[in-house]
C-alpha positions in Angstrom: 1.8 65.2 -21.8 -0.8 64.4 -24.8 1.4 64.1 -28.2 1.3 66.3 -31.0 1.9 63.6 -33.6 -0.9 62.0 -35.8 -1.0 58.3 -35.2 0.5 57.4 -38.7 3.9 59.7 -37.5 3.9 57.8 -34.1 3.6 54.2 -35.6 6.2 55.6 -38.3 8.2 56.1 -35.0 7.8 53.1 -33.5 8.2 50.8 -36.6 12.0 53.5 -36.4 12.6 52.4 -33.0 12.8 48.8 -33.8 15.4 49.2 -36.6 12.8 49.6 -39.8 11.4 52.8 -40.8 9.7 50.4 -43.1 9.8 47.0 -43.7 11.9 45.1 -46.2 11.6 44.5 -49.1 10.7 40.9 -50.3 13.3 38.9 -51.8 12.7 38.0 -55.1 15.8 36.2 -56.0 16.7 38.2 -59.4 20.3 37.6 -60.8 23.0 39.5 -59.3 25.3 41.6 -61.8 28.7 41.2 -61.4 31.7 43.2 -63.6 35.0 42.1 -64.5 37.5 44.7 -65.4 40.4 43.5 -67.5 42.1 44.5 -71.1 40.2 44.5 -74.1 42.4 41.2 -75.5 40.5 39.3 -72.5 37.3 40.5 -72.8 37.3 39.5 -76.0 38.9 36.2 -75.2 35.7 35.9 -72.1 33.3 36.4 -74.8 34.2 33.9 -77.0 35.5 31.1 -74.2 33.7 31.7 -71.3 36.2 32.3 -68.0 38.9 30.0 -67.5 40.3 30.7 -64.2 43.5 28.9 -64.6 44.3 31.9 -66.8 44.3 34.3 -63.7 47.5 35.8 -62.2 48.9 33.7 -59.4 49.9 36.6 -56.9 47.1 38.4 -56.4 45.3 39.7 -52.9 43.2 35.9 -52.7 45.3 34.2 -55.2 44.8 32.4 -58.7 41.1 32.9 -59.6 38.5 35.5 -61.7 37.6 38.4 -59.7 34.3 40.0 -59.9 32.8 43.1 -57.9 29.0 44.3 -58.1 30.1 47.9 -58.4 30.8 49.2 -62.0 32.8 51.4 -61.4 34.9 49.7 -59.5 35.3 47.6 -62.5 36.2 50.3 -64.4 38.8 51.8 -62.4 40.6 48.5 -62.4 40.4 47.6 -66.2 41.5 51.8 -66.6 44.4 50.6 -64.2 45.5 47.8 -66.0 45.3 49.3 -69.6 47.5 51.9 -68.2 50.7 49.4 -67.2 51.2 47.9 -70.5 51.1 50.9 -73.6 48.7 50.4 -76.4 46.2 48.1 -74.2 42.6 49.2 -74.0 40.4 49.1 -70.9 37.3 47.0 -71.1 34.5 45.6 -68.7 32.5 42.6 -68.7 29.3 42.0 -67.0 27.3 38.8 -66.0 24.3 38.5 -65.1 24.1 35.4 -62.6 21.5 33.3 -61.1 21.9 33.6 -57.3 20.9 30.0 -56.4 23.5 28.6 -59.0 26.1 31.5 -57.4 25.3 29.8 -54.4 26.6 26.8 -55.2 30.0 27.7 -56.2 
């Protein structure tokens, strides 16, 4: 039976078959963005110190250290999370903008 696809459609199809509709993208080894939610008191105190992970809570789901996620609002739901435990604290978020080979050595 003689197909009713063009030839563009049936390469599209076979390029499908073997996992890529199209092929990926190039990596161009941009930073990565990660968010930290927290309180505004330690945003502030991030800014003007850098992270000192020492300062982290020791029971937490990985232990003592300075968690970071790539999703925003992920962030934000946390620092919304934690404002709301202690009354008076506001909810803040700080993003870093990292070079993935020095990441990588960490």
């Amino acid at each position: 039976m003689k197909s009713l696809l063009n030839p563009s459609v049936r390469a599209a199809q076979k390029q499908m078959v073997s996992g890529f509709l199209f092929p990926p993208a190039k990596w161009t080894n941009q930073p990565v963005r990660l968010y930290h939610g927290t309180l505004l008191v330690h945003a502030e105190n991030i800014l003007a110190g850098g992270v000192q992970v020492r300062l982290g809570r020791q029971n937490t789901d990985f232990g003592r250290g300075f968690y970071t996620t790539t999703v925003e609002r992920q962030a934000q739901s946390w620092a919304h999370h934690a404002a709301t435990r202690v009354p008076g604290r506001v909810a803040a978020v700080v993003s870093f903008d990292v070079d993935r080979d020095a990441f990588a050595t960490l």
